[in-house]
SEKOLTI-564294 format. One record per residue (C-alpha): residue number from 1; x, y, z. Coordinates in nm, 3 decimals, always signed. Layout:
<r nr="NUM" xx="X" yy="Y" zz="Z"/>
...
//
This chain:
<r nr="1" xx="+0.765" yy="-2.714" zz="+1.297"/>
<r nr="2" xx="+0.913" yy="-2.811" zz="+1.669"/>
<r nr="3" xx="+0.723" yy="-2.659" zz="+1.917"/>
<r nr="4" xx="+0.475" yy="-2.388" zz="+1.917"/>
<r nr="5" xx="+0.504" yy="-2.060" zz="+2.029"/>
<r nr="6" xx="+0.244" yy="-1.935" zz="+2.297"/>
<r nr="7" xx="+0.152" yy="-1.555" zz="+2.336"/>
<r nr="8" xx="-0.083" yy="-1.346" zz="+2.554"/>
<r nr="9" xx="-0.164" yy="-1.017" zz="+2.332"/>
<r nr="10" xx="-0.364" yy="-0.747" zz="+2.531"/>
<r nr="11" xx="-0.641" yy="-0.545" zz="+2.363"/>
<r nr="12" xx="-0.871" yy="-0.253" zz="+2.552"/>
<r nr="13" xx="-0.721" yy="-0.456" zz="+2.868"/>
<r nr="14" xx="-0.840" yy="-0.777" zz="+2.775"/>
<r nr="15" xx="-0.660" yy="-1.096" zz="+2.676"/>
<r nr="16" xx="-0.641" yy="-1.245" zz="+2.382"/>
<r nr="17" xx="-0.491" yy="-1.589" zz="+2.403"/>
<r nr="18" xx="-0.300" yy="-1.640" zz="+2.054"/>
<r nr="19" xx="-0.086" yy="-1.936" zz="+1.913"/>
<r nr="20" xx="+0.199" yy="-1.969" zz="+1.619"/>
<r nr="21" xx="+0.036" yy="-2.294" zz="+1.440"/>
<r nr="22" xx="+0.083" yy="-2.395" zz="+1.061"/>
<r nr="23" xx="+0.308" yy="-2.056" zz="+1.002"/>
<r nr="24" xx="+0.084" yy="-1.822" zz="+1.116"/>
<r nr="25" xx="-0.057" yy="-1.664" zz="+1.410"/>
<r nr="26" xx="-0.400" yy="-1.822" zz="+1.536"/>
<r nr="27" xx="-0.631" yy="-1.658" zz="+1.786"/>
<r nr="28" xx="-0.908" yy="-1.719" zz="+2.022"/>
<r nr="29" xx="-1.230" yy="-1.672" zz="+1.906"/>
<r nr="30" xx="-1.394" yy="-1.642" zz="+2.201"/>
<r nr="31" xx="-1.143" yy="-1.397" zz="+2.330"/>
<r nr="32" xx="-1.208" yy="-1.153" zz="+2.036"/>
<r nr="33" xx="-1.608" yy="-1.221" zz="+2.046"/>
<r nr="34" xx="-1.571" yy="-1.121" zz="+2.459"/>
<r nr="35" xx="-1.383" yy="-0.829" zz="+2.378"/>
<r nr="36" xx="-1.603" yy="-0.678" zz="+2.091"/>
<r nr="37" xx="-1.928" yy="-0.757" zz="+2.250"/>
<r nr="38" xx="-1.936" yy="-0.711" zz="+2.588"/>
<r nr="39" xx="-2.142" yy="-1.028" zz="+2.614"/>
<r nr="40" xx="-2.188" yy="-1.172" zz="+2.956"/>
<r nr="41" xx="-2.161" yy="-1.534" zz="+2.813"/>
<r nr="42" xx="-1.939" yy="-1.521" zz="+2.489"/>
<r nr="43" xx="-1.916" yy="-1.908" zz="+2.423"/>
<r nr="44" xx="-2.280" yy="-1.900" zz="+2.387"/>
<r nr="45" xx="-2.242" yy="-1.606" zz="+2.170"/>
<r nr="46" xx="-2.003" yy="-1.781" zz="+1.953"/>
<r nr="47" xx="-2.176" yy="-2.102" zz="+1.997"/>
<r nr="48" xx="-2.471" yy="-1.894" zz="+1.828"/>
<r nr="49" xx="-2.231" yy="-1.718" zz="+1.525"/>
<r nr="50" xx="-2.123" yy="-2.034" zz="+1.439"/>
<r nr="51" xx="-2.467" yy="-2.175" zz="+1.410"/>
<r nr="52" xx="-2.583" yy="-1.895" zz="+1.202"/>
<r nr="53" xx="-2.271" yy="-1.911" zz="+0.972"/>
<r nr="54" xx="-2.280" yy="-2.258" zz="+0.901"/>
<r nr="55" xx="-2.693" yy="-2.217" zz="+0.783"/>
<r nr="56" xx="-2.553" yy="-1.918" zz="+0.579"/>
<r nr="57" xx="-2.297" yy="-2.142" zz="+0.399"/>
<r nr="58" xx="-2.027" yy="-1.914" zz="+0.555"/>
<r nr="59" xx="-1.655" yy="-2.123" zz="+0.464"/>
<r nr="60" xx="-1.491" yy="-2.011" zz="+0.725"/>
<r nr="61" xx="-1.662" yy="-2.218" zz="+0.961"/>
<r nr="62" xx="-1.463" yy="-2.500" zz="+0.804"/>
<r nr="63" xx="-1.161" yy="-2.319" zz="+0.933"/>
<r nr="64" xx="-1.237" yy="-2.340" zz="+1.257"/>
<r nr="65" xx="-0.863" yy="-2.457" zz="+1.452"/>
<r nr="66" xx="-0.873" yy="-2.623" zz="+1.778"/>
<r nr="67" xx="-0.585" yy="-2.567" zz="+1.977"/>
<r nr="68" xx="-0.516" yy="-2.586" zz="+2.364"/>
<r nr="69" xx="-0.493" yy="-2.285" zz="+2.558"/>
<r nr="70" xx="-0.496" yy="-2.202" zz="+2.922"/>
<r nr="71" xx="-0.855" yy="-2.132" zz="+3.089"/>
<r nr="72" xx="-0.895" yy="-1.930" zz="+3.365"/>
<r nr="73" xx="-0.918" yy="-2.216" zz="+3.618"/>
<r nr="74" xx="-0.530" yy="-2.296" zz="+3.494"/>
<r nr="75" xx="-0.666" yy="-2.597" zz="+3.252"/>
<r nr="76" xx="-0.612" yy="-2.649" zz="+2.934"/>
<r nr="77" xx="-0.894" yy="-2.704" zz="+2.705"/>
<r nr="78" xx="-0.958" yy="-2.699" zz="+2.303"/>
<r nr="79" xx="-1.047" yy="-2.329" zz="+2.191"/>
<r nr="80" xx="-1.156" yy="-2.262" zz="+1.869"/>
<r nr="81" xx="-0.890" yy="-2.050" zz="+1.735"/>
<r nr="82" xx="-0.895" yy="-1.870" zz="+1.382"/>
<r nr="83" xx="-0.610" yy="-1.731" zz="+1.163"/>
<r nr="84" xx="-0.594" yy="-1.329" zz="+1.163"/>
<r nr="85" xx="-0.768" yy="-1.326" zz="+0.870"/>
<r nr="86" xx="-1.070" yy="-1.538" zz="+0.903"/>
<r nr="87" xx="-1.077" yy="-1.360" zz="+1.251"/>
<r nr="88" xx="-1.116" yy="-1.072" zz="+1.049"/>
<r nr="89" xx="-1.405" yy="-1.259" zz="+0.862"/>
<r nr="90" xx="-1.574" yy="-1.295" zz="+1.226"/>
<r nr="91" xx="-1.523" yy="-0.937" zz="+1.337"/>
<r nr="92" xx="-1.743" yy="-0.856" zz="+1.010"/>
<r nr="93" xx="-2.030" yy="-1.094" zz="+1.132"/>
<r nr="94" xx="-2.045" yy="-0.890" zz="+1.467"/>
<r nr="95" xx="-2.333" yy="-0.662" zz="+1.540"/>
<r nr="96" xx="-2.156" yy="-0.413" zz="+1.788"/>
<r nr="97" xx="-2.023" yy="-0.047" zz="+1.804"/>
<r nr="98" xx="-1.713" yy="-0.235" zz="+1.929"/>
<r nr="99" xx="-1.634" yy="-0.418" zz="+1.598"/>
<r nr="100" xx="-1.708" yy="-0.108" zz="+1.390"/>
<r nr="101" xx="-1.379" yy="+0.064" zz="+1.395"/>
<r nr="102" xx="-1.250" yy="-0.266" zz="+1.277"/>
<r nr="103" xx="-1.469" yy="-0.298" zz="+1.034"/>
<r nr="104" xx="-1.400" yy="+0.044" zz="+0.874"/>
<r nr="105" xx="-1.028" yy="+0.013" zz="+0.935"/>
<r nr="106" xx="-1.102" yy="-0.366" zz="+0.670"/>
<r nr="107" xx="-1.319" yy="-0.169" zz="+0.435"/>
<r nr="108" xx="-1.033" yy="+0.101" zz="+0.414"/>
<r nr="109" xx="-0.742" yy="-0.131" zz="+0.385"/>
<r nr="110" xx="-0.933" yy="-0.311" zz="+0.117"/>
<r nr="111" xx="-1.003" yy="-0.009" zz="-0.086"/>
<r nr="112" xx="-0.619" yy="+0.102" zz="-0.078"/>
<r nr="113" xx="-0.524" yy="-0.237" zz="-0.221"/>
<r nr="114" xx="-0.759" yy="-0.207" zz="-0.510"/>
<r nr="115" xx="-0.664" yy="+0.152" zz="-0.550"/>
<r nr="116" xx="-0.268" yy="-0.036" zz="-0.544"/>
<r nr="117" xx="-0.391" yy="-0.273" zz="-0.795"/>
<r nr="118" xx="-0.509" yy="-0.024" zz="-0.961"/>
<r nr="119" xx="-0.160" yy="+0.195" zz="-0.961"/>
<r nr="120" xx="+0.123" yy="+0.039" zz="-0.783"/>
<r nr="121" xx="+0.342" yy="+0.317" zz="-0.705"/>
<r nr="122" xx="+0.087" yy="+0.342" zz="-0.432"/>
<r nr="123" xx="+0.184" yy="+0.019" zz="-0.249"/>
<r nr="124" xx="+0.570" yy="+0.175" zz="-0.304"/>
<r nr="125" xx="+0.428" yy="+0.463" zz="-0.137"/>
<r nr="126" xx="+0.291" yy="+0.313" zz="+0.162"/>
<r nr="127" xx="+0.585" yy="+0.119" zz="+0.257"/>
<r nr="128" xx="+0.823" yy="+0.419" zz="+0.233"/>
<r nr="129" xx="+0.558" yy="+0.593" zz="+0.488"/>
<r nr="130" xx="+0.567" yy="+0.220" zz="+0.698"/>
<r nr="131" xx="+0.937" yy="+0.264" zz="+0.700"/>
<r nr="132" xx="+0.964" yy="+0.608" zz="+0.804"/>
<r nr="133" xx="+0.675" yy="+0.563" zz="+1.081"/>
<r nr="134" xx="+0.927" yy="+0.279" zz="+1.232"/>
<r nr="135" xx="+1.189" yy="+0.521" zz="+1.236"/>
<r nr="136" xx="+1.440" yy="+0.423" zz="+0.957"/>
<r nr="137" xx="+1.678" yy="+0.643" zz="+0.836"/>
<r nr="138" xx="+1.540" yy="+0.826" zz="+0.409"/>
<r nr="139" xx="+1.958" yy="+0.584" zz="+0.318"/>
<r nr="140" xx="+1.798" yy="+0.282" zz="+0.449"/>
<r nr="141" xx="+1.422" yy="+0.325" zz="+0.336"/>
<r nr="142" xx="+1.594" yy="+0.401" zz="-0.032"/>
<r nr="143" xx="+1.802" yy="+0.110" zz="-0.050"/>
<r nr="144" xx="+1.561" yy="-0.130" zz="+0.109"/>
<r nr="145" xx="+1.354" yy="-0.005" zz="-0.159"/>
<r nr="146" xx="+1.574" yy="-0.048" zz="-0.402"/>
<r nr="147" xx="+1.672" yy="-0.370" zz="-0.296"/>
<r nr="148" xx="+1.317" yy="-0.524" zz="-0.293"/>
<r nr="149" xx="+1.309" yy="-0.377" zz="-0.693"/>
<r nr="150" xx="+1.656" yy="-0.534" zz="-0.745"/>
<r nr="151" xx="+1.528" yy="-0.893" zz="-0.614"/>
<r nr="152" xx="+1.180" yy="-0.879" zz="-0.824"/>
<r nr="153" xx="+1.341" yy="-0.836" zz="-1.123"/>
<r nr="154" xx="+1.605" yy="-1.099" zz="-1.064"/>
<r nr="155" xx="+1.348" yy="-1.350" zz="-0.932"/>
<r nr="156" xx="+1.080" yy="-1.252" zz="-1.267"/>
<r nr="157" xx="+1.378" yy="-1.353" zz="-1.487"/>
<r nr="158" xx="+1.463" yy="-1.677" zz="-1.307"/>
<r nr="159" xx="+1.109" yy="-1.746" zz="-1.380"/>
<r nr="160" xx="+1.045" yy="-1.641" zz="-1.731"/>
<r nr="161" xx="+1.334" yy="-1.909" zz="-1.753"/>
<r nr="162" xx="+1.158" yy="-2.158" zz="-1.579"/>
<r nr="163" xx="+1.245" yy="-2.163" zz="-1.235"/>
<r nr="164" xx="+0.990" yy="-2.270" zz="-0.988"/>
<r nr="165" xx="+0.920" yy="-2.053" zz="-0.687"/>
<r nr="166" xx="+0.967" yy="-2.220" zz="-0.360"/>
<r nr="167" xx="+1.324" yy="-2.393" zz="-0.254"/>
<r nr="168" xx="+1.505" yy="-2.270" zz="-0.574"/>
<r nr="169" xx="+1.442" yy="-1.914" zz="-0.504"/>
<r nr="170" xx="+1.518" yy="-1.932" zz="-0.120"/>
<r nr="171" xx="+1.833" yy="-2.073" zz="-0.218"/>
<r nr="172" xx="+1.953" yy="-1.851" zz="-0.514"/>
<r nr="173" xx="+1.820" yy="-1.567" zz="-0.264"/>
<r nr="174" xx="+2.061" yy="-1.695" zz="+0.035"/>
<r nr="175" xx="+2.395" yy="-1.736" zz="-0.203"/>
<r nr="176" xx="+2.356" yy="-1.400" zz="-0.388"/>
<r nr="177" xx="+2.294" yy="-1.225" zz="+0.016"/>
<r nr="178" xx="+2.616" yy="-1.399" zz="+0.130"/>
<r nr="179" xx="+2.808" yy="-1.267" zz="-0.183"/>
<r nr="180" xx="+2.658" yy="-0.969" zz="-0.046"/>
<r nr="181" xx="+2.802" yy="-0.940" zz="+0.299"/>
<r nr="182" xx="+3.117" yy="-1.085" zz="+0.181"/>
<r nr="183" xx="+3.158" yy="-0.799" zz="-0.086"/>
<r nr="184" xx="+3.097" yy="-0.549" zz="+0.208"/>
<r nr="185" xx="+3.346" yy="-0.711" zz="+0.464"/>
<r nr="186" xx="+3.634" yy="-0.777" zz="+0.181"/>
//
């Protein structure tokens, strides 16, 4: 992937040392577990989650990533680092009044997915109000829109013909958006 990206990420003040590995962004555990329970000693604290997850069977112990990050005496060490969702997956294991907004902010999110599942207009719906929250223009929400309705069609028929996702698609994708912009500039 070349080399990694490194980020700092502030929450309620505190750091949270964070790292782009394996396509995705990976955080410090014992960052997060400092931040959402006060605890005077939060390696021990984790050192103590992880002990109780593993004897409950919990799988995201295996995804445990060690990656190097600064300490606060300027060395740097192997941190135990999880992607944003199994951090997610940790933030549910905490007993504190810190982790419970998060943990009602998960148990909503999951409940508007199902209700998505469930009717998908709604997912439609939320990403128009996403858009319009980040300050789009109502033209560029609709035809973003429409766009992302144009592409799923073209991409399910490509695939009821037997194209396989991955490489094929990216490329197909890339020479119909340069017809595109060369349409517009023409």
């Amino acid at each position: 992937m070349g080399q990694k990206e490194k980020h700092l990420t502030i929450f309620e003040g505190k750091r949270v040392r964070r790292d782009w590995y394996n396509d995705q962004w990976y955080l410090s555990v014992i960052d997060v577990i400092e931040i959402l329970t006060d605890s005077t000693i939060p390696k021990r604290y984790w050192s103590d989650l992880k002990i109780k997850l593993k004897n409950e069977g919990s799988e995201v112990y295996d995804k445990i990533v060690q990656l190097k990050f600064t300490s606060s005496d300027g060395k740097k060490y192997e941190t135990d680092c999880f992607s944003i969702a199994d951090i997610f997956r940790i933030i549910q294991s905490i007993p504190s009044p810190k982790a419970e907004p998060f943990k009602l902010w998960l148990a909503q999110v999951g409940k508007e997915r199902i209700d998505e599942i469930r009717d998908p207009e709604l997912a439609v719906n939320r990403a128009k109000t996403i858009y319009e929250r980040k300050g789009y223009p109502k033209d560029w929400i609709d035809k973003r829109l429409r766009g992302i309705n144009v592409r799923n069609t073209l991409t399910d028929e490509w695939k009821s013909r037997g194209l396989k996702e991955g490489t094929n698609f990216a490329i197909l994708t890339d020479e119909i958006y340069k017809e595109k912009l060369a349409s517009k500039v023409a």
